[in-house]
Kinemage of the C-alpha trace (Angstrom):
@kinemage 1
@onewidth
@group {chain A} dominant
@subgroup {mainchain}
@vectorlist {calphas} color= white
{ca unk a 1} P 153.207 3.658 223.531
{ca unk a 2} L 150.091 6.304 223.693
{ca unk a 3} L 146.955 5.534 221.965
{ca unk a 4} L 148.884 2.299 219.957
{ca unk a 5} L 151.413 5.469 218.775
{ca unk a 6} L 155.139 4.263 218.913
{ca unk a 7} L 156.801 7.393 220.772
{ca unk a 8} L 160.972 8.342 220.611
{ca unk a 9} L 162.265 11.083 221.919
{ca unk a 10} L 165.598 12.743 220.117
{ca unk a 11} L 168.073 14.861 221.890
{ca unk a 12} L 170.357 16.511 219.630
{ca unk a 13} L 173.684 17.504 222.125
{ca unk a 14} L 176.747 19.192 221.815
{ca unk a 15} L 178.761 18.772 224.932
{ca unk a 16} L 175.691 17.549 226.957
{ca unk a 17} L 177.891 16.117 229.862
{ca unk a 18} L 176.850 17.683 232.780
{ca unk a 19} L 173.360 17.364 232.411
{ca unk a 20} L 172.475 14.963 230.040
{ca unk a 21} L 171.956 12.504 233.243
{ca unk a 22} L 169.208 14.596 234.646
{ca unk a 23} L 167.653 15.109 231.246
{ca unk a 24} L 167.120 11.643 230.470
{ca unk a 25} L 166.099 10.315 234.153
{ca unk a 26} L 162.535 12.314 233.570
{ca unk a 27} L 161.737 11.368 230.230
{ca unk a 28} L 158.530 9.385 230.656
{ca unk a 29} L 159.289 5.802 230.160
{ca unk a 30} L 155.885 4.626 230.770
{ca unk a 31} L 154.575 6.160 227.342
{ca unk a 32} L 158.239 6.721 225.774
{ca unk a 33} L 159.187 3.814 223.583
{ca unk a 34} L 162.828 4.677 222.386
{ca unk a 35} L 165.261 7.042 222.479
{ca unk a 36} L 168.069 8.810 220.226
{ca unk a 37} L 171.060 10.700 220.938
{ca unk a 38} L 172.938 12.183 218.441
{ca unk a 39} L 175.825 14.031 219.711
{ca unk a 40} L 177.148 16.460 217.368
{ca unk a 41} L 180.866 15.898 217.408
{ca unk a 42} L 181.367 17.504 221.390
{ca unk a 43} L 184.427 18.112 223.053
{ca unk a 44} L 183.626 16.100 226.187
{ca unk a 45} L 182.056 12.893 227.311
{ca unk a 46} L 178.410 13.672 225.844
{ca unk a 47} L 178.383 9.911 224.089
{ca unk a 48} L 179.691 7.944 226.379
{ca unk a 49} L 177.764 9.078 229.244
{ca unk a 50} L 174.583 8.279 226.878
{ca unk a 51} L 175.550 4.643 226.282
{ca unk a 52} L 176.618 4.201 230.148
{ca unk a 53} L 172.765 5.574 230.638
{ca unk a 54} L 171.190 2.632 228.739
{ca unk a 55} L 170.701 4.313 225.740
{ca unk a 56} L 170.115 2.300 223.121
{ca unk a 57} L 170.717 4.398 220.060
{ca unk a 58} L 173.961 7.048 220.030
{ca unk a 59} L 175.142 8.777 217.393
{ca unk a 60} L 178.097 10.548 216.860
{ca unk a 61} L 179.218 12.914 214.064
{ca unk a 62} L 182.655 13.097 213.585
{ca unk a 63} L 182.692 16.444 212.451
{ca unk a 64} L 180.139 18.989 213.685
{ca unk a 65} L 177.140 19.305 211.318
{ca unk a 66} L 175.012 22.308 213.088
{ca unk a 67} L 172.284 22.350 215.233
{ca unk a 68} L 169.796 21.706 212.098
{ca unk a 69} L 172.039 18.951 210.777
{ca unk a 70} L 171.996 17.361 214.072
{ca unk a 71} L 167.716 17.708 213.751
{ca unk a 72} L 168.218 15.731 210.640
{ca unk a 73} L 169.943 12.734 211.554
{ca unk a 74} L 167.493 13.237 214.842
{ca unk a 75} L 164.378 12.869 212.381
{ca unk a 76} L 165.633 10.769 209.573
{ca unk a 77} L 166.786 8.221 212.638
{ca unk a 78} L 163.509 7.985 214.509
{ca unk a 79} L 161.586 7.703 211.158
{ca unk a 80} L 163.897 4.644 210.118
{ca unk a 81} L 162.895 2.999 213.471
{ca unk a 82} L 159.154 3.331 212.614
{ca unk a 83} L 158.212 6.271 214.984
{ca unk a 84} L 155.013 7.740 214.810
{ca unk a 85} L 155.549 10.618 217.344
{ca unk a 86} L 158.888 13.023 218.037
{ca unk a 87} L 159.690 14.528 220.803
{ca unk a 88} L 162.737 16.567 220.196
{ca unk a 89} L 164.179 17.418 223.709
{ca unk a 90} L 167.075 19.354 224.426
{ca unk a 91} L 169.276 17.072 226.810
{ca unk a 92} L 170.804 20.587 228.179
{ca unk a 93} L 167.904 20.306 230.591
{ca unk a 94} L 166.381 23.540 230.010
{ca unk a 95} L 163.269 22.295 229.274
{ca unk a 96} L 161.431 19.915 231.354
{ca unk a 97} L 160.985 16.461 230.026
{ca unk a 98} L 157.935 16.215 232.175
{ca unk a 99} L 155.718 17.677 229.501
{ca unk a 100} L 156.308 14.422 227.062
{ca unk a 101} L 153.160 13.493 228.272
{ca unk a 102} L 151.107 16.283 227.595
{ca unk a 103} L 152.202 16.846 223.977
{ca unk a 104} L 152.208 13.068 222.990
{ca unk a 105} L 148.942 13.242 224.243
{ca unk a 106} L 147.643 16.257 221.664
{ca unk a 107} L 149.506 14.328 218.874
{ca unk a 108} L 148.285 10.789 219.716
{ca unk a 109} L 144.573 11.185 219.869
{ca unk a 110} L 144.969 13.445 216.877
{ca unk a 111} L 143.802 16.744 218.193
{ca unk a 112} L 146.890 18.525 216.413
{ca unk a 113} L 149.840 17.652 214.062
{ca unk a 114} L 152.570 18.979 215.754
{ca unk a 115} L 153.172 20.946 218.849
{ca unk a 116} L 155.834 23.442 220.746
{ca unk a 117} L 156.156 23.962 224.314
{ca unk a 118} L 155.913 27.552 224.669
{ca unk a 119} L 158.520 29.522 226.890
{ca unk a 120} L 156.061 32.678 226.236
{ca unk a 121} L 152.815 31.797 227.080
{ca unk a 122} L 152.858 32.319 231.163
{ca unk a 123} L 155.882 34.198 231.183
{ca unk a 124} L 158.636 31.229 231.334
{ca unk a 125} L 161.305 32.483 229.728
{ca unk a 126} L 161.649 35.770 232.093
{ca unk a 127} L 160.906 33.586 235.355
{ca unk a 128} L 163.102 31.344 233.958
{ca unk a 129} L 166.124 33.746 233.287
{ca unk a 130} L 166.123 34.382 229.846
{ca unk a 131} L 168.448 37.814 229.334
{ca unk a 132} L 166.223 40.786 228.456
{ca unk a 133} L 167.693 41.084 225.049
{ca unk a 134} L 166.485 37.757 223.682
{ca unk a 135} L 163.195 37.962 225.305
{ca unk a 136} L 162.757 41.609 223.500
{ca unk a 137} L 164.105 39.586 220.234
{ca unk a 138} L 161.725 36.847 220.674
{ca unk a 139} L 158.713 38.857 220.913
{ca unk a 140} L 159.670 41.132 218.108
{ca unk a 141} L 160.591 38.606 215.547
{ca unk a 142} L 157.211 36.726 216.640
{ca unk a 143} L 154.895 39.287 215.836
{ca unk a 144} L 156.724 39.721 212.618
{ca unk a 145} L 156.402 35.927 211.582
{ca unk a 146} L 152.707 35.955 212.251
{ca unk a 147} L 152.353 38.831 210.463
{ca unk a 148} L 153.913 37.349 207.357
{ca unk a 149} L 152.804 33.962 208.130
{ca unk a 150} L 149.260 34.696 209.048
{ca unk a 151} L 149.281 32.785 212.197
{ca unk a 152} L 149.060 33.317 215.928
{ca unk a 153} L 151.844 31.384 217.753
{ca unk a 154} L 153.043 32.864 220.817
{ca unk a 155} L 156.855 32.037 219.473
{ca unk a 156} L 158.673 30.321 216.801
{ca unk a 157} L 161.916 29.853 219.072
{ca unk a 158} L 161.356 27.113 221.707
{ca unk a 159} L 163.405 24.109 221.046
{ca unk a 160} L 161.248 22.162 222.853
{ca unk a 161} L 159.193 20.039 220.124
{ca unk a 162} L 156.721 17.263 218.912
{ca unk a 163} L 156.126 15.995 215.496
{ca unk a 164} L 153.364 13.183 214.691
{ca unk a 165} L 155.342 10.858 211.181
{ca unk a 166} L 152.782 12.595 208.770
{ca unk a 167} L 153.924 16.094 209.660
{ca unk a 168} L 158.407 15.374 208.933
{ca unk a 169} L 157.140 12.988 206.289
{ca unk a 170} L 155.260 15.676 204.832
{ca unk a 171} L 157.937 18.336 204.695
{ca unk a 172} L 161.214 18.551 203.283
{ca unk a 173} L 163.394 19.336 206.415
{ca unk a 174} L 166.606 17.986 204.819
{ca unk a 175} L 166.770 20.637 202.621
{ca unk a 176} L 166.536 23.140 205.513
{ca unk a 177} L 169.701 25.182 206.528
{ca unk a 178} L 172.370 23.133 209.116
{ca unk a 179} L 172.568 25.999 211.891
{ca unk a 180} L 169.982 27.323 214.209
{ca unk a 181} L 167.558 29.015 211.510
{ca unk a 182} L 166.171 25.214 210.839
{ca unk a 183} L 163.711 25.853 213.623
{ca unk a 184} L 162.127 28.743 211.811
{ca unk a 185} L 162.583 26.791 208.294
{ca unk a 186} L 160.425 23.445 209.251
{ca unk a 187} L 157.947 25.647 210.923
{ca unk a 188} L 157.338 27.153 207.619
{ca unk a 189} L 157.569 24.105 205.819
{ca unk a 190} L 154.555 23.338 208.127
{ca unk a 191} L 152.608 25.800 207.620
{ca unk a 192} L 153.182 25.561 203.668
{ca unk a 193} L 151.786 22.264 203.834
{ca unk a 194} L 148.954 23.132 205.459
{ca unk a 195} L 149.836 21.190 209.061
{ca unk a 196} L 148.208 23.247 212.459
{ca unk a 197} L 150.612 23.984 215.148
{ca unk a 198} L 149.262 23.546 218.882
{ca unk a 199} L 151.223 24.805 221.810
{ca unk a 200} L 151.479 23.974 225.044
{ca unk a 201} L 152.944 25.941 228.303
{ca unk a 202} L 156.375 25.338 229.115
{ca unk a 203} L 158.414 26.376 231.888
{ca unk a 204} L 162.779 27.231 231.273
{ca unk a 205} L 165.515 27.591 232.738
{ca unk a 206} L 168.772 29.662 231.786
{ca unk a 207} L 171.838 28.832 233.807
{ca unk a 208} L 175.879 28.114 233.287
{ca unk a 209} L 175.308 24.623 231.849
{ca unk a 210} L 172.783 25.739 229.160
{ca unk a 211} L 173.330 25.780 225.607
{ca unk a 212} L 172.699 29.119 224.640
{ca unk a 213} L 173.938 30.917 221.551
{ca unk a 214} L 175.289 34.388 221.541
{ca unk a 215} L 174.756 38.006 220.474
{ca unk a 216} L 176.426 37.563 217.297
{ca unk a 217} L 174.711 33.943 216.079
{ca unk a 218} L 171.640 35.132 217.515
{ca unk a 219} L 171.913 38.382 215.277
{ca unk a 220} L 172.456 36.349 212.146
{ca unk a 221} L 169.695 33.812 213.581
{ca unk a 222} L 167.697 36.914 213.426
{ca unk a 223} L 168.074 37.983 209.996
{ca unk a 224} L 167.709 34.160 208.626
{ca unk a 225} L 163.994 34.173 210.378
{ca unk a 226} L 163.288 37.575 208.545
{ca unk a 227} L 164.379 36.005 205.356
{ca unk a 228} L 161.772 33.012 205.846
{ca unk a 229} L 159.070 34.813 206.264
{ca unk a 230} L 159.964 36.631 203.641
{ca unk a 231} L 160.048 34.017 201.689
{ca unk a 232} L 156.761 32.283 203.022
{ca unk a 233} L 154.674 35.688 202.424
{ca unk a 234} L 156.155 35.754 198.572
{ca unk a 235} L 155.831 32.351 197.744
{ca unk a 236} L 151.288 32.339 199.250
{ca unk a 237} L 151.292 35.546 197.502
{ca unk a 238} L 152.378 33.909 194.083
{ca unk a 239} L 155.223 35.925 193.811
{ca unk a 240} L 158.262 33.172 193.698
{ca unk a 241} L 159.078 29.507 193.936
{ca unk a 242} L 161.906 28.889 196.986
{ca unk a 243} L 163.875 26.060 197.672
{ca unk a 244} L 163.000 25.811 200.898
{ca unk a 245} L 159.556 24.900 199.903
{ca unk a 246} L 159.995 22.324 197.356
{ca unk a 247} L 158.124 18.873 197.815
């Protein structure tokens, strides 16, 4: 626990094998209180590995439910155990679990809601290896989002995030879409609900074992983030009512 706040971390994996080990060995067990694995029906060893790791709570789908239905069951899990801060980690090990601290900390002593970990902000994702292509995608569909959005992050993308209970209690994720565009769809929700967004520096790294999505998803991924801030600008302007935004 932080601050008397009861912490889990949630690692939604898809054939996680090879470096779901590594992942989990940094997460901070000093302030980390629980943790959930919900393996989205993989093709290799992703589950068993987590229960011969101690984990205490792994789930597996028996049919694959998408990278925002695995969020769900992430979120509606760690609620039902009485969290009152998410971490949601990739266990692909792209992201370093050694931040946990730093963004538990903004959450706990209630300095802001929610916060991402920010491949942008120091130049991460290039140092890191991101290909040129997504990093010109990133940037581009960024500055469009805040435009429509009126905010200021310095991306919408990272999958590297932290949620304090008020914030997913006070949204209606499980209405958001099952495949990658659920990122950009509970970030609006957030902002349509008034919640701030904090961000914090985070370091990446892009190699062989590392989820990544390709040209073609991340083309459609593309076009489902225009559409929500679409949507977000229309619905503060008074100009339509979206699922997507209903209580």
């Amino acid at each position: 626990m932080l601050n008397g706040k009861k912490i889990i971390v949630v690692l939604p994996a898809y054939n996680a094998e090879l470096t779901l080990e590594k992942t989990y060995k940094e997460i901070p067990f000093d302030i980390v209180d629980e943790v959930i694995l919900v393996d989205d029906a993989s093709k290799d060893h992703t589950s068993e590995l987590g229960k011969n790791l101690g984990i205490k709570h792994v789930i597996k789908h028996e049919k694959n439910k998408g990278y925002g239905g695995n969020q769900k069951t992430c979120y509606n899990t760690a609620l039902g155990l009485g969290a009152d801060i998410v971490i949601m980690l990739h266990p692909d090990y792209q992201y370093t679990p050694k931040l946990i601290h730093a963004m538990s900390s903004i959450i706990a002593f209630d300095v802001y809601p929610a916060v991402f970990g920010s491949r942008i902000l120091g130049m991460g994702a290039l140092k890191g290896g991101m290909p040129l292509y997504k990093f010109i995608f990133n940037r581009m569909l960024t500055l469009f989002q805040n435009i429509m959005m009126g905010q200021k992050l310095s991306e919408y993308h990272t999958g590297y995030r932290a949620f304090s209970a008020e914030v997913l209690k006070g949204v209606n994720y499980n209405i958001c879409s099952d495949d990658f565009v659920f990122d950009n769809e509970i970030s609006a929700q957030i902002f349509m609900n008034g919640f701030e967004i904090a961000e914090v520096t985070c370091p990446t790294k892009y190699f062989p074992e590392a989820s990544s999505i390709n040209f073609k998803r991340s083309s459609i991924y593309g076009l489902g983030v225009l559409r929500t801030s679409i949507l977000y600008r229309l619905q503060k302007m008074g100009l339509g009512s979206f699922r997507i935004f209903a209580k």
